[in-house]
BATOR-366959 format. One record per residue (C-alpha): residue number from 1; residue in one letter; x negated, y negated, z negated. Coordinates in nm, 3 decimals, always signed. Each point is the difference from the previous one (the first is absolute). Layout:
BEGIN
+-----+---+---------+---------+---------+
|   k | r |    east |   north |      up |
+-----+---+---------+---------+---------+
| NUM | A |       X |       Y |       Z |
...
+-----+---+---------+---------+---------+
//
This chain:
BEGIN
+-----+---+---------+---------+---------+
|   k | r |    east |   north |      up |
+-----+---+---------+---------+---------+
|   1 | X |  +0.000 |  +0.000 |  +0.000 |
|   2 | X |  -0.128 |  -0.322 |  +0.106 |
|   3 | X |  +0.111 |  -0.310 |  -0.175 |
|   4 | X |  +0.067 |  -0.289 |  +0.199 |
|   5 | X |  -0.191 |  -0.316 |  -0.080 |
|   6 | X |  +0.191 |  -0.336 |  -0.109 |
|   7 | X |  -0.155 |  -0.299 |  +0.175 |
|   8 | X |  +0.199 |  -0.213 |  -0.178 |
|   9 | X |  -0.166 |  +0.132 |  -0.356 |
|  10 | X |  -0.371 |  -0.009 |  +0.135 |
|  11 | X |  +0.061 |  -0.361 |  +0.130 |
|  12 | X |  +0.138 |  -0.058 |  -0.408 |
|  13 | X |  -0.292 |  +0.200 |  -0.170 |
|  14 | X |  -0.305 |  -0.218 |  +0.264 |
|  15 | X |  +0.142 |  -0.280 |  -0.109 |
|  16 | X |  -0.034 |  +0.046 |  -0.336 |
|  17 | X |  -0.341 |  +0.170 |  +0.020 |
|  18 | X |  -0.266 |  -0.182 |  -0.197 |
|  19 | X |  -0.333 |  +0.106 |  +0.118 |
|  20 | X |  -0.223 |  -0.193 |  -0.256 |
|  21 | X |  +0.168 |  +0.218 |  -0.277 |
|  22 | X |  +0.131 |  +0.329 |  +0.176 |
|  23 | X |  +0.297 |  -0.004 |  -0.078 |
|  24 | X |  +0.351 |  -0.085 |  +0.151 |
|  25 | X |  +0.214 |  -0.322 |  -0.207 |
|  26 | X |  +0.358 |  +0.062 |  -0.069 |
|  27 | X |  +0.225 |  -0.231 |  -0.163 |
|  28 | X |  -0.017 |  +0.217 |  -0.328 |
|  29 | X |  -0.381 |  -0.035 |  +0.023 |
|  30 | X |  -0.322 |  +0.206 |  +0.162 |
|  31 | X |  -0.013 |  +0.333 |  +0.131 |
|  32 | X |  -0.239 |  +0.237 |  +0.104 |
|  33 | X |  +0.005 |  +0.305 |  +0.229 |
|  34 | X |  -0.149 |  +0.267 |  -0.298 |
|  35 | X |  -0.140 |  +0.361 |  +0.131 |
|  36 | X |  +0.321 |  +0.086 |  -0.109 |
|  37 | X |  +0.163 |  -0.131 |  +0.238 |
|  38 | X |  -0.230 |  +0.123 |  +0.282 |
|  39 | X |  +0.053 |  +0.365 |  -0.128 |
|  40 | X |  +0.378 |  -0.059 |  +0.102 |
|  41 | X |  -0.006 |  -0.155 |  +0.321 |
|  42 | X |  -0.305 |  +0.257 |  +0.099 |
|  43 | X |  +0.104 |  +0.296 |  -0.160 |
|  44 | X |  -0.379 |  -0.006 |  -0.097 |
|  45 | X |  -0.076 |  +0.219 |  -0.367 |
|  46 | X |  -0.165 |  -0.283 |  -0.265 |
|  47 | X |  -0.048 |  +0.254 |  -0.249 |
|  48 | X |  -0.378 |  +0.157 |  -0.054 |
|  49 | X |  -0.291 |  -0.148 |  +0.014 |
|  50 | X |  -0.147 |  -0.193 |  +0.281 |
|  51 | X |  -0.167 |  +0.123 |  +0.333 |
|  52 | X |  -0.292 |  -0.251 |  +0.003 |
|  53 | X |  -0.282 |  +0.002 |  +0.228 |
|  54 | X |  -0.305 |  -0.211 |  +0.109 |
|  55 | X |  -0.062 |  +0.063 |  +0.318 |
|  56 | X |  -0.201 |  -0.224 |  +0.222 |
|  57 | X |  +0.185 |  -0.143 |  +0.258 |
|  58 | X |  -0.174 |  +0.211 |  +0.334 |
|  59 | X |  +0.050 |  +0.357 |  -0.220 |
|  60 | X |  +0.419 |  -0.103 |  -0.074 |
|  61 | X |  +0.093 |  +0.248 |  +0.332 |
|  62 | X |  -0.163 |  +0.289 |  -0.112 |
|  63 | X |  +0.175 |  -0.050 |  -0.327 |
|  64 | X |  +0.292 |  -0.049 |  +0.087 |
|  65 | X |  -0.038 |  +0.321 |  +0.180 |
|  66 | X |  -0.123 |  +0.152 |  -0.281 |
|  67 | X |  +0.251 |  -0.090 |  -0.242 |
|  68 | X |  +0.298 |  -0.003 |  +0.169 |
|  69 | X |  -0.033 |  +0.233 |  +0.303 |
|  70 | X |  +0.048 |  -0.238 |  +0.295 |
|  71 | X |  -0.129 |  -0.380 |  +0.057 |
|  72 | X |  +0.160 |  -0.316 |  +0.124 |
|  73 | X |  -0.057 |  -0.081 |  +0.330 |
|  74 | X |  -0.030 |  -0.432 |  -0.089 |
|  75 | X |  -0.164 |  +0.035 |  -0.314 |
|  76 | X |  -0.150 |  -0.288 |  -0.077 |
|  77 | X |  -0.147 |  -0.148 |  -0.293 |
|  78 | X |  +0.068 |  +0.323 |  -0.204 |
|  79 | X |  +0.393 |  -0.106 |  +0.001 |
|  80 | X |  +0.250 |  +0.314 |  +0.103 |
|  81 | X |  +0.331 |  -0.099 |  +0.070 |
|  82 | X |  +0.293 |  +0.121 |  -0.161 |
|  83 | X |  +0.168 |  +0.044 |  +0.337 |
|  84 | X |  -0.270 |  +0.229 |  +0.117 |
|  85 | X |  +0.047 |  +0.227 |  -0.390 |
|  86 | X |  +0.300 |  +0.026 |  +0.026 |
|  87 | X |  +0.032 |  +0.128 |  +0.410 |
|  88 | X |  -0.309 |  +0.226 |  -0.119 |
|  89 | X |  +0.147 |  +0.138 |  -0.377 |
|  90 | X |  +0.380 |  -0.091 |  -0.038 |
|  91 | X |  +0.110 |  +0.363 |  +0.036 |
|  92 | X |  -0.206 |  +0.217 |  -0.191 |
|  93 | X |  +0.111 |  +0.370 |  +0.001 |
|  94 | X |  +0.181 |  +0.139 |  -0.315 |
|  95 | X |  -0.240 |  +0.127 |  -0.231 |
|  96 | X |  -0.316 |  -0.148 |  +0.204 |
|  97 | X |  -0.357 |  +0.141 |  -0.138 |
|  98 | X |  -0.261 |  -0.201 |  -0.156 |
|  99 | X |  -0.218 |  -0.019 |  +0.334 |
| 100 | X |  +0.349 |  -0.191 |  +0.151 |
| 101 | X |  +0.038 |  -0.209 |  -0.299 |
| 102 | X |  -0.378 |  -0.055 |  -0.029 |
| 103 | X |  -0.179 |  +0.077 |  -0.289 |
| 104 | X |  +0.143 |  -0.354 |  -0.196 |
| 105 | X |  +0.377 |  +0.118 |  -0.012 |
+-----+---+---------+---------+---------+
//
């Protein structure tokens, strides 16, 4: 299920952005988006400790590789979009193994 996207609500939350803060003013006061939050929209698991990694920047393909089995095709400055996650690990099997989950799961 795809949700449909409000333009109407975006235009509302930009212009209430505050970049020098991070956070979004409301008439009841500031917001922020917390990780929280990103774990519902994404669907994304916030519990566990962190994957962390220092990788220098010409070594972050082979990593990726490593880590997570495939590799972005426009990574660039170690960023990995969401979009490209979630085409690549949305629908796990039931039951997946550790080596499908990666060793962090």
């Amino acid at each position: 299920m795809t949700a449909a996207i409000d333009a109407s609500l975006i235009t509302a939350l930009v212009e209430r952005w505050r970049p020098e803060t991070s956070t979004f003013h409301m008439l009841l006061g500031e917001v922020t988006i917390t990780l929280e939050d990103v774990a519902t929209l994404s669907g994304l698991l916030i519990d566990g400790e962190a994957v962390i990694v220092d990788v220098p920047n010409q070594e972050w393909l082979a990593t990726c590789i490593k880590l997570l089995g495939h590799a972005p095709t426009d990574l660039s400055g170690g960023v990995v979009r969401m979009s490209w996650l979630k085409e690549h690990f949305n629908n796990l099997p039931p039951n997946p193994s550790s080596e499908i989950t990666g060793k962090f799961a």
